[in-house]
Every structure is written in C-alpha cells, then in structure tokens.
N, CA, C and O atoms as a GROMACS GRO file, in nm:
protein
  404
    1UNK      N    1   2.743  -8.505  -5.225
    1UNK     CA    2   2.667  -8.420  -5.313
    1UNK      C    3   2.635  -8.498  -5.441
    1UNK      O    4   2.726  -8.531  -5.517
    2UNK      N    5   2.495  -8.532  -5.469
    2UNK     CA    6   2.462  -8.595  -5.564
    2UNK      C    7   2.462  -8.530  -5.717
    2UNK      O    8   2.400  -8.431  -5.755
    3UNK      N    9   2.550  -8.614  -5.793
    3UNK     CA   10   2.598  -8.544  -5.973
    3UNK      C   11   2.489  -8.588  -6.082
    3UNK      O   12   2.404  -8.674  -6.057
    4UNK      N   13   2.497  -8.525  -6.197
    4UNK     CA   14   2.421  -8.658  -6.284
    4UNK      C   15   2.516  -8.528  -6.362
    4UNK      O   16   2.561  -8.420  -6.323
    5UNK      N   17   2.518  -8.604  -6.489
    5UNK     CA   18   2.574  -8.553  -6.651
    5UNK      C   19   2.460  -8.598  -6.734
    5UNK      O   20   2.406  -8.708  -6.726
    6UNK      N   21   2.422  -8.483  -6.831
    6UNK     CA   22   2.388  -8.535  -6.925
    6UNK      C   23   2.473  -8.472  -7.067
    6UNK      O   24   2.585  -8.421  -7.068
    7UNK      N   25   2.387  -8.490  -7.174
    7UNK     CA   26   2.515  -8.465  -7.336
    7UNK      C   27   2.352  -8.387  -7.354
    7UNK      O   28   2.242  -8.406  -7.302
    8UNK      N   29   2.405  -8.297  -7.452
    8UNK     CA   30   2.351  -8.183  -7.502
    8UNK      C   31   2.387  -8.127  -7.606
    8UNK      O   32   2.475  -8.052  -7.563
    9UNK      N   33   2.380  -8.107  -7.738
    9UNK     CA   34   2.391  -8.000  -7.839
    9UNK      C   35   2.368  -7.868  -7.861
    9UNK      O   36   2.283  -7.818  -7.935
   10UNK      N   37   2.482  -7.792  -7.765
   10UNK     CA   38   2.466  -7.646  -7.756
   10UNK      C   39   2.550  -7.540  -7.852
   10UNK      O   40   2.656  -7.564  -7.910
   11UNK      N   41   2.488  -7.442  -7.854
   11UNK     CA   42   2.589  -7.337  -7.929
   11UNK      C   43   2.761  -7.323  -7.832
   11UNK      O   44   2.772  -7.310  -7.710
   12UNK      N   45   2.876  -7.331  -7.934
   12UNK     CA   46   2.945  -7.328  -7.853
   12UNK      C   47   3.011  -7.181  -7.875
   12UNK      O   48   3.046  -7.158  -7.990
   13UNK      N   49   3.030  -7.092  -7.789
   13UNK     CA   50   3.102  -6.957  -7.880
   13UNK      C   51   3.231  -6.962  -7.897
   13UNK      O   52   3.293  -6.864  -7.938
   14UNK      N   53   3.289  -7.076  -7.869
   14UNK     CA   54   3.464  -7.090  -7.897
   14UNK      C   55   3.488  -7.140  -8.038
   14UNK      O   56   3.563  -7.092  -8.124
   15UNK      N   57   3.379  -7.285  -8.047
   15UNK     CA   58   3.411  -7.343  -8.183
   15UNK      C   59   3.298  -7.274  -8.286
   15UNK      O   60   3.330  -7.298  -8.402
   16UNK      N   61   3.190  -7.205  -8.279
   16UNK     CA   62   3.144  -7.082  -8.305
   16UNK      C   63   3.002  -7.214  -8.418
   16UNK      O   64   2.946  -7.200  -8.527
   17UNK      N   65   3.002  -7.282  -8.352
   17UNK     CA   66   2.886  -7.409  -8.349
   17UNK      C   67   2.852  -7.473  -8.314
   17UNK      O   68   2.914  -7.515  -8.215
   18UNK      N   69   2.711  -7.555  -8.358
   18UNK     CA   70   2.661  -7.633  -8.270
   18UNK      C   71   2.727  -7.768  -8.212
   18UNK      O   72   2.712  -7.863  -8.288
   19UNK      N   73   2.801  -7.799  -8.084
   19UNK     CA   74   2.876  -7.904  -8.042
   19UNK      C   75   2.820  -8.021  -7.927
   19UNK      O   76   2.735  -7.989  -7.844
   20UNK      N   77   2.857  -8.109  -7.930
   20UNK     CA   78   2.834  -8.190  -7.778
   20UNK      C   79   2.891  -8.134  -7.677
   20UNK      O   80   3.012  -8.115  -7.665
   21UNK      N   81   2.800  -8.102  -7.595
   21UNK     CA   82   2.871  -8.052  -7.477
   21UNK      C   83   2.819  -8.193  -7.331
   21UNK      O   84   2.781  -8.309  -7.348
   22UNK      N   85   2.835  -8.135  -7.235
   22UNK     CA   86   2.807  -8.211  -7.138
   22UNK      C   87   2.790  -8.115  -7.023
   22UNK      O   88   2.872  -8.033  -6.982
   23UNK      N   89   2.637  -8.144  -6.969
   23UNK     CA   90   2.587  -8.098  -6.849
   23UNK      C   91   2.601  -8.128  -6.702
   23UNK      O   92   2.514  -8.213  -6.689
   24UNK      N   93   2.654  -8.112  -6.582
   24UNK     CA   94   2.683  -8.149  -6.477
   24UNK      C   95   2.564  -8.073  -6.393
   24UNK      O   96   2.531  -7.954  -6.399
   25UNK      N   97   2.513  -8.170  -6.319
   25UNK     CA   98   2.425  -8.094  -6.266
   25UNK      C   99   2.452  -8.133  -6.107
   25UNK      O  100   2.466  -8.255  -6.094
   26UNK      N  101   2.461  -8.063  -5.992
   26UNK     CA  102   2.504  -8.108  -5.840
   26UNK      C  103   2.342  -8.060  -5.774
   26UNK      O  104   2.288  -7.952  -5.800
   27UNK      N  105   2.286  -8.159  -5.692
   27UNK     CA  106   2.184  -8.112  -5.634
   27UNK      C  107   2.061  -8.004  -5.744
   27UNK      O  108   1.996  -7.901  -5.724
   28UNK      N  109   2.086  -8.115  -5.877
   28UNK     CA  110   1.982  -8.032  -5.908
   28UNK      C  111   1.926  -7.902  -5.953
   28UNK      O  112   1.815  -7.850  -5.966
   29UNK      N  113   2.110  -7.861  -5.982
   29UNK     CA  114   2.101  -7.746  -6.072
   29UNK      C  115   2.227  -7.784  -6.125
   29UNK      O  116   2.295  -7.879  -6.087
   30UNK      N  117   2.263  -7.677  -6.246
   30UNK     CA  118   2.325  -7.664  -6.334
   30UNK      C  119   2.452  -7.616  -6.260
   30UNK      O  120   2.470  -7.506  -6.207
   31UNK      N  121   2.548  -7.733  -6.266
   31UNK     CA  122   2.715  -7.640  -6.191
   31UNK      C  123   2.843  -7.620  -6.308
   31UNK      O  124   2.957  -7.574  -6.300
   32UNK      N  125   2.778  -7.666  -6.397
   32UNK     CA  126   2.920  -7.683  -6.495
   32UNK      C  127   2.858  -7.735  -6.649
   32UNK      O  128   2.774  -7.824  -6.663
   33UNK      N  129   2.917  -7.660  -6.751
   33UNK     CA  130   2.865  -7.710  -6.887
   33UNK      C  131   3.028  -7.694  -6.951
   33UNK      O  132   3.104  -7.597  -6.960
   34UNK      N  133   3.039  -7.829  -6.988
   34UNK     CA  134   3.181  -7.807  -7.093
   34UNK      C  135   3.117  -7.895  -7.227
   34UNK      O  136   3.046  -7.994  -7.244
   35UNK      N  137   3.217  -7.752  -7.342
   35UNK     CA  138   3.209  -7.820  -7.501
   35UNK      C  139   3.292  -7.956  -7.494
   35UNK      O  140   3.399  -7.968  -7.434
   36UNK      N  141   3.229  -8.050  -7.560
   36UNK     CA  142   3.302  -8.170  -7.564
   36UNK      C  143   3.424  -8.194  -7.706
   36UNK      O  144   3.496  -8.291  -7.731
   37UNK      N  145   3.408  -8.076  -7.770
   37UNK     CA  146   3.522  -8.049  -7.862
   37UNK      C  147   3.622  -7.976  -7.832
   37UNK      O  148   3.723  -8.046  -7.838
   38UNK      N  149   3.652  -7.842  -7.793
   38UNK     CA  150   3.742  -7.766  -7.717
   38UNK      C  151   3.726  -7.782  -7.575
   38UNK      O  152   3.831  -7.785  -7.510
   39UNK      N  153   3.623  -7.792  -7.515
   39UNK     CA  154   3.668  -7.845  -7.364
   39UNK      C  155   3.687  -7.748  -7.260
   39UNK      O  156   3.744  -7.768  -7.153
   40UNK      N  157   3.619  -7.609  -7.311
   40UNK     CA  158   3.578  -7.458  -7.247
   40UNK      C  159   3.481  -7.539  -7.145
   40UNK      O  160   3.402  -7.629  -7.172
   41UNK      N  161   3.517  -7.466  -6.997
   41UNK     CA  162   3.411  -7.514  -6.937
   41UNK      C  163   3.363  -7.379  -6.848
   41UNK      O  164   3.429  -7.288  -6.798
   42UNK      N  165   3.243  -7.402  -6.851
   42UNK     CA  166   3.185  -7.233  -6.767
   42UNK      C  167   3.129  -7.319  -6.632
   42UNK      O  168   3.070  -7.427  -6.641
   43UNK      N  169   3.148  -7.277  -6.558
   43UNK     CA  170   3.063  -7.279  -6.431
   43UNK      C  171   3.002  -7.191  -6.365
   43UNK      O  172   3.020  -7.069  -6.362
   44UNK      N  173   2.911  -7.272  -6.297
   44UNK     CA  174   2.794  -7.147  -6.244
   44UNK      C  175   2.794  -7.178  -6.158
   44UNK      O  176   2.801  -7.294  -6.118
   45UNK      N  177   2.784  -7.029  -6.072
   45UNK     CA  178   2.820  -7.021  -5.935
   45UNK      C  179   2.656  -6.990  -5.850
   45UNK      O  180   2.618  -6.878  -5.818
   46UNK      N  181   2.602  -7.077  -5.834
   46UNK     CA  182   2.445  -7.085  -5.785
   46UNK      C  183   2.461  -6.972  -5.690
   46UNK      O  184   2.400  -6.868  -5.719
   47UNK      N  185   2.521  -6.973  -5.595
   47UNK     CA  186   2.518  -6.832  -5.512
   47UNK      C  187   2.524  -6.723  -5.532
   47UNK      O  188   2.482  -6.649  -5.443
   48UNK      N  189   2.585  -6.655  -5.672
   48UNK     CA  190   2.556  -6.583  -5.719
   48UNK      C  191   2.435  -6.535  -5.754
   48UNK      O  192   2.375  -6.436  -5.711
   49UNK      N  193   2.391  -6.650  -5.872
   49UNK     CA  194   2.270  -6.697  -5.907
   49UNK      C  195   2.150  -6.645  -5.863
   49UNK      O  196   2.070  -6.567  -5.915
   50UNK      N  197   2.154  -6.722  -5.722
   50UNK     CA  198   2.011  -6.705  -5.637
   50UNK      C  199   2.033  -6.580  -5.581
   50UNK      O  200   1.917  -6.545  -5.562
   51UNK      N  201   2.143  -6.433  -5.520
   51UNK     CA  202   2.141  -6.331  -5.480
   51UNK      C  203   2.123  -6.251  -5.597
   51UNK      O  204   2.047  -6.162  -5.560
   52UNK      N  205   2.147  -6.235  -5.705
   52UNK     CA  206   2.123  -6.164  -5.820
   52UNK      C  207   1.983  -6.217  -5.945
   52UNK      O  208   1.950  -6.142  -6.037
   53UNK      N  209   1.939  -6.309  -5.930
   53UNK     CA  210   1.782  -6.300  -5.964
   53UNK      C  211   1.678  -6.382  -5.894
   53UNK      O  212   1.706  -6.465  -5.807
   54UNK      N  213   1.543  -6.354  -5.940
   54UNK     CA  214   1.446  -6.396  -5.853
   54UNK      C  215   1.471  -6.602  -5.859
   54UNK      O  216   1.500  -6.651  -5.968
   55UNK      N  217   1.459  -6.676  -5.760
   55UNK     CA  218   1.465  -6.787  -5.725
   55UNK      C  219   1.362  -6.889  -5.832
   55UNK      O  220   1.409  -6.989  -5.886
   56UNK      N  221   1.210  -6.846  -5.852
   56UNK     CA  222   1.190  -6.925  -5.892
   56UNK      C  223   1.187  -6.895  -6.106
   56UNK      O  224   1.141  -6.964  -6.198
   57UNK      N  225   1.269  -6.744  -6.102
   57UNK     CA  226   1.288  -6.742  -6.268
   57UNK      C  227   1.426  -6.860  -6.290
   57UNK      O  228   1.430  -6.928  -6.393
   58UNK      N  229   1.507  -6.871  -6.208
   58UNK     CA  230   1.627  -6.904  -6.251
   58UNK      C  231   1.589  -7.060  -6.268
   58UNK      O  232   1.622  -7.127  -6.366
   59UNK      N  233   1.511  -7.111  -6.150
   59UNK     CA  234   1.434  -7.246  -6.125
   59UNK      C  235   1.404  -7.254  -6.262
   59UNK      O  236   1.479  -7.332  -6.321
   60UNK      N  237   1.327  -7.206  -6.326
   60UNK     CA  238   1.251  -7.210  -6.458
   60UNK      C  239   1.339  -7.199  -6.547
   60UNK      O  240   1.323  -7.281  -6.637
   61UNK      N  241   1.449  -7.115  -6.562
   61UNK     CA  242   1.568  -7.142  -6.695
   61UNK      C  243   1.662  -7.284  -6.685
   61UNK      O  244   1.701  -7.355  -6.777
   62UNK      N  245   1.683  -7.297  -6.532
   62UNK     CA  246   1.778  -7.414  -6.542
   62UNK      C  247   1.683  -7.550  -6.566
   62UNK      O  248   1.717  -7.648  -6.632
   63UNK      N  249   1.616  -7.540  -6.529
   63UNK     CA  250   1.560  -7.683  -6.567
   63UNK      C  251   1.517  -7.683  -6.732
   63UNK      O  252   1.501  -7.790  -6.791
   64UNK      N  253   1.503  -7.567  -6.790
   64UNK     CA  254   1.474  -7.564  -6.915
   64UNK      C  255   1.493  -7.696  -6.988
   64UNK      O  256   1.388  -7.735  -7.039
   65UNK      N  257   1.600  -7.778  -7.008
   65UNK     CA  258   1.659  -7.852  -7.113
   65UNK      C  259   1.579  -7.952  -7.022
   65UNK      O  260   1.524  -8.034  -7.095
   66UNK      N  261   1.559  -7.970  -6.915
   66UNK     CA  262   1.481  -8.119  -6.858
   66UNK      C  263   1.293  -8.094  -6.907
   66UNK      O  264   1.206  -8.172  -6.946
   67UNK      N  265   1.294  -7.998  -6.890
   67UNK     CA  266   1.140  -8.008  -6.930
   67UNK      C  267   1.111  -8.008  -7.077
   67UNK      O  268   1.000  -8.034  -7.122
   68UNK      N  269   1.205  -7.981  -7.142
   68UNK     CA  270   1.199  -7.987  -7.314
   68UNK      C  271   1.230  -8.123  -7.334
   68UNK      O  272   1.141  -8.192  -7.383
   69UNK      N  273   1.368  -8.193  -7.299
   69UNK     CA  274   1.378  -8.328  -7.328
   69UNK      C  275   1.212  -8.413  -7.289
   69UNK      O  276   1.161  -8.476  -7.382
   70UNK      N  277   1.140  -8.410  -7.155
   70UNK     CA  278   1.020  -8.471  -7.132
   70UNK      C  279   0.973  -8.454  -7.230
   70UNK      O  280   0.965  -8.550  -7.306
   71UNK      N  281   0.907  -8.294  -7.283
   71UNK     CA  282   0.840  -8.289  -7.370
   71UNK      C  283   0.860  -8.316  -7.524
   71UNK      O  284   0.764  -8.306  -7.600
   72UNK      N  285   0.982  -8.348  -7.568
   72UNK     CA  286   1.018  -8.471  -7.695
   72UNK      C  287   0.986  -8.617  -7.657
   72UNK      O  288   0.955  -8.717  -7.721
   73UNK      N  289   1.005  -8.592  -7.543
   73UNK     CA  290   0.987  -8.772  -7.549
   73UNK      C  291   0.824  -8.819  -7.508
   73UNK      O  292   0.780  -8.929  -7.542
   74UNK      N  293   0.758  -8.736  -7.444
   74UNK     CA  294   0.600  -8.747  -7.451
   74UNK      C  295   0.548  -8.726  -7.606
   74UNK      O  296   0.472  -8.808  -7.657
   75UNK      N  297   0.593  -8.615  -7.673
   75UNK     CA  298   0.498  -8.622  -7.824
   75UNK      C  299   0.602  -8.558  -7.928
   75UNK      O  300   0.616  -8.436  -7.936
   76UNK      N  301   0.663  -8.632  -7.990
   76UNK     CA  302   0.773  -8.581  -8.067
   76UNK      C  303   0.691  -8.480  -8.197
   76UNK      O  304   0.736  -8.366  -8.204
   77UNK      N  305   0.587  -8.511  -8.288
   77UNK     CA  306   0.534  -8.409  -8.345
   77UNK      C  307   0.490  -8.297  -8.295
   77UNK      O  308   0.493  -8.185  -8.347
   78UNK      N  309   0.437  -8.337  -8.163
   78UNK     CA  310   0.369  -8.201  -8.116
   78UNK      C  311   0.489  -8.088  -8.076
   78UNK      O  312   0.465  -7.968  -8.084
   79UNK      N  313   0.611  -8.136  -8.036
   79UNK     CA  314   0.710  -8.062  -7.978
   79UNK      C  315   0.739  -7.961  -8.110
   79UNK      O  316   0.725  -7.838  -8.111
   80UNK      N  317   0.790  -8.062  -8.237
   80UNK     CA  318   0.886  -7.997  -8.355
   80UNK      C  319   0.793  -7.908  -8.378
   80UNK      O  320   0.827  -7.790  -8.374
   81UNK      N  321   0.657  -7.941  -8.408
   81UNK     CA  322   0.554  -7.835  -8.488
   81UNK      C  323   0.503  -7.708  -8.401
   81UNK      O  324   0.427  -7.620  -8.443
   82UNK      N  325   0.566  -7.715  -8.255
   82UNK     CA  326   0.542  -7.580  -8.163
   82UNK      C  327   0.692  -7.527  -8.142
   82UNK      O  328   0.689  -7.426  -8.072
   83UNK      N  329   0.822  -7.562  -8.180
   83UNK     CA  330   0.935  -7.525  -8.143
   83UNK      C  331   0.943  -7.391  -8.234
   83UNK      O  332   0.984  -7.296  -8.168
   84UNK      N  333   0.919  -7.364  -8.346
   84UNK     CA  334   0.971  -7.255  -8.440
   84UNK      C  335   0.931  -7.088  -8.394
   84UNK      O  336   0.982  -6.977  -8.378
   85UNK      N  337   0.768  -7.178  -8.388
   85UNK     CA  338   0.712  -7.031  -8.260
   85UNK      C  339   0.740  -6.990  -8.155
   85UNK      O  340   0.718  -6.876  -8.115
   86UNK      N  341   0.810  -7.102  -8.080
   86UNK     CA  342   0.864  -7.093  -7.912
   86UNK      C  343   0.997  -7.026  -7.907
   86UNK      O  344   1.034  -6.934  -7.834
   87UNK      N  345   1.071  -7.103  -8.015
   87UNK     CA  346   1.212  -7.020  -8.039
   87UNK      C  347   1.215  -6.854  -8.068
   87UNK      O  348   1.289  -6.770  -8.017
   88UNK      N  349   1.100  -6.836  -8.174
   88UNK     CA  350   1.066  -6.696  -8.199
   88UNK      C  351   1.031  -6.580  -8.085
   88UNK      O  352   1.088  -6.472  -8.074
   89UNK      N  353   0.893  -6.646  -7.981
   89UNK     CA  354   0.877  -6.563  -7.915
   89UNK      C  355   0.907  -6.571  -7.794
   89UNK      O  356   0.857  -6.492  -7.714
   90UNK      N  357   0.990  -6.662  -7.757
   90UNK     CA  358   1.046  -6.698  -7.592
   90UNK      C  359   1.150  -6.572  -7.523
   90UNK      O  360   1.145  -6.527  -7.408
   91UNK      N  361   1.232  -6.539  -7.619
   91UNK     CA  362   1.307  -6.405  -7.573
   91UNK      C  363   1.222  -6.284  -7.498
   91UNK      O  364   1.232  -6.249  -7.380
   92UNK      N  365   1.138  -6.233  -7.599
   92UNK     CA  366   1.084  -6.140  -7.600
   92UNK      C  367   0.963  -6.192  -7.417
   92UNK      O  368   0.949  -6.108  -7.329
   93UNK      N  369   0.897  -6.340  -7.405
   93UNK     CA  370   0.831  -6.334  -7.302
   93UNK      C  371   0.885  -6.406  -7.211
   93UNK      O  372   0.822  -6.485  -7.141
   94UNK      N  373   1.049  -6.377  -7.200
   94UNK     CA  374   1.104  -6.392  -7.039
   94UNK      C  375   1.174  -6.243  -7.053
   94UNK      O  376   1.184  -6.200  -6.938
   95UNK      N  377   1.212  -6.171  -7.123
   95UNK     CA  378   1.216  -6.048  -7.065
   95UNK      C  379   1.072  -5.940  -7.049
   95UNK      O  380   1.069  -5.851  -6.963
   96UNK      N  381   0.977  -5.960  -7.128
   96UNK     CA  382   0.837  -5.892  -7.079
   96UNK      C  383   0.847  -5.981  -6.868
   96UNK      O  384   0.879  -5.918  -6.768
   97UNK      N  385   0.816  -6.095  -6.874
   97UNK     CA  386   0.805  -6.144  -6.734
   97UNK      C  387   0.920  -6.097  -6.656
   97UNK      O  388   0.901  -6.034  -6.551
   98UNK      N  389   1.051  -6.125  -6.704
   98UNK     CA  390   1.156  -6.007  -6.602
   98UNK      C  391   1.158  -5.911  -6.551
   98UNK      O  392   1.216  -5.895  -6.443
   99UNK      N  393   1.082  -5.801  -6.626
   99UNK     CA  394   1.049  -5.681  -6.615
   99UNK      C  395   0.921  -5.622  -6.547
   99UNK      O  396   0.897  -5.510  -6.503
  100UNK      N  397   0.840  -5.749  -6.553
  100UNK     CA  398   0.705  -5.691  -6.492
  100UNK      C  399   0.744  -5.738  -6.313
  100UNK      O  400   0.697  -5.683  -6.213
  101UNK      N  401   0.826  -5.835  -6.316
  101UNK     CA  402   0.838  -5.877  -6.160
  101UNK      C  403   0.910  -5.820  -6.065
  101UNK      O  404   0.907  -5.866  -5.950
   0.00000   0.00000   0.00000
C-alpha cells in the first residue's frame, strides 16, 4: 500500500493552535493526521467515509490541501489576494452544495 507524508500547519484543538502536523496519505487519501507537538493522532476511516457521504464531495475535501498547495506554487499573489474571500465564503458554499445534492 503506497504512503506519502506531507507537513502542514493546522489548527490543533489539543494545543488550541496553529501547529506542524503531518499528513499520511495511503492510496491517495487522507488515513491519518498527527500534531507534531502533542502527537494527537485522528484517523480516518475511508469506509466510513465513502458509506456516509457522497464519493466525489469527500474526493473534493480530501484533496483540498493538494490543490491549494498547486495553487501557491503556480501564482503566489494570485492565491493570497483570493484566500480572504475563499476563507469567508467556502463554509457557507459546501454546505449550500451539500444540501442541494
């Protein structure tokens, strides 16, 4: 089963800030995220996952952090100067799309 790790700066709710964590990803999804300061590790249980929501929303959240890293590293101004709005209204249009599907 093919792994990759990457490092990430996520909210952590143990150390109750922003920390290094580290991403494990098996085949291409997300199996494991641990804080690299306390060392909480959550895992995700893809089978769950895929029987409790639609296949290609979850497709679209987990890859989230891979398609944002591309898109810093293709145009670093264009990213920062669209992030404030994206952060703002991204909640609100994956639960409008949750709900309509």
């Amino acid at each position: 089963m093919p792994q990759n790790r990457i490092e990430a700066d996520l909210f952590c709710v143990v150390c109750e800030k922003d920390t290094p964590h580290e991403i494990t990803y098996k085949n291409e999804q997300i199996s494991q995220i641990t804080c690299k300061e306390c060392n909480i590790q959550i895992q995700i249980n893809q089978e769950f996952v895929n029987n409790h929501f639609k296949e290609d929303f979850v497709k679209r959240v987990l890859s989230k952090p891979t398609r944002m890293t591309a898109e810093m590293e293709a145009d670093l101004s264009i990213f920062l100067k669209s992030l404030p709005s994206r952060v703002i209204s991204k909640p609100y249009r994956v639960y409008k799309e949750y709900k309509e599907k």
